[in-house]
N, C-alpha and C positions, 0 to 999 in steps of 0.2 A: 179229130175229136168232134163229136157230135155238138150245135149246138144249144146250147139250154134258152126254154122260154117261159116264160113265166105269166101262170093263167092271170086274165082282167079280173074275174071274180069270184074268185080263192086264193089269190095269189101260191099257188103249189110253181115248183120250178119243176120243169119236164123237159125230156128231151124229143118226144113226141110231135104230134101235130095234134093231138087229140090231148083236153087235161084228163088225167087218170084220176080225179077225185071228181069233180064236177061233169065232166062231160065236155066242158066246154072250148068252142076251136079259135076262142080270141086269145090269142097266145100274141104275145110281145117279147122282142129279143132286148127292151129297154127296161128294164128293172137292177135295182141296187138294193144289198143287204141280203142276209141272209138268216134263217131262224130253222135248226136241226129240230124237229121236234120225235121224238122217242116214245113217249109216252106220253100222249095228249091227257089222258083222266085225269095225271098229278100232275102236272107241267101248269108252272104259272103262266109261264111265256103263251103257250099255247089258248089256256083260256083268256088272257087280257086281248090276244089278237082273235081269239074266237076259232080256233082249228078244233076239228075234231077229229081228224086222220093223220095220224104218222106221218112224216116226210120232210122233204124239203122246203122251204118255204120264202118266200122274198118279203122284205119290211114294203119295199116299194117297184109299185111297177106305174109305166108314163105310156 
């Protein structure tokens, strides 16, 4: 199994080396928590952490 990292400044979880939302290649294999998000437009969760693209998401990344 591939594994998952979780961007510095989107915090999206990927399994890439590239984030798929930002662009960004500061990726970290140390992050805890997790936020599904489905529907960013209604999603509370989504707007109090600030997503605006679907996916997977880490509360925290170190």
């Amino acid at each position: 199994m591939a594994k998952e990292l979780a961007c510095r400044k989107c915090k999206h979880v990927t399994i890439g080396k590239v984030c798929s939302v930002c662009k960004s290649t500061d990726l970290s294999p140390d992050w805890s928590g997790i936020a599904l998000v489905v529907d960013p437009t209604t999603s509370q969760i989504a707007k109090t952490l600030g997503i605006t693209q679907k996916g997977k998401y880490a509360l925290k990344v170190t």
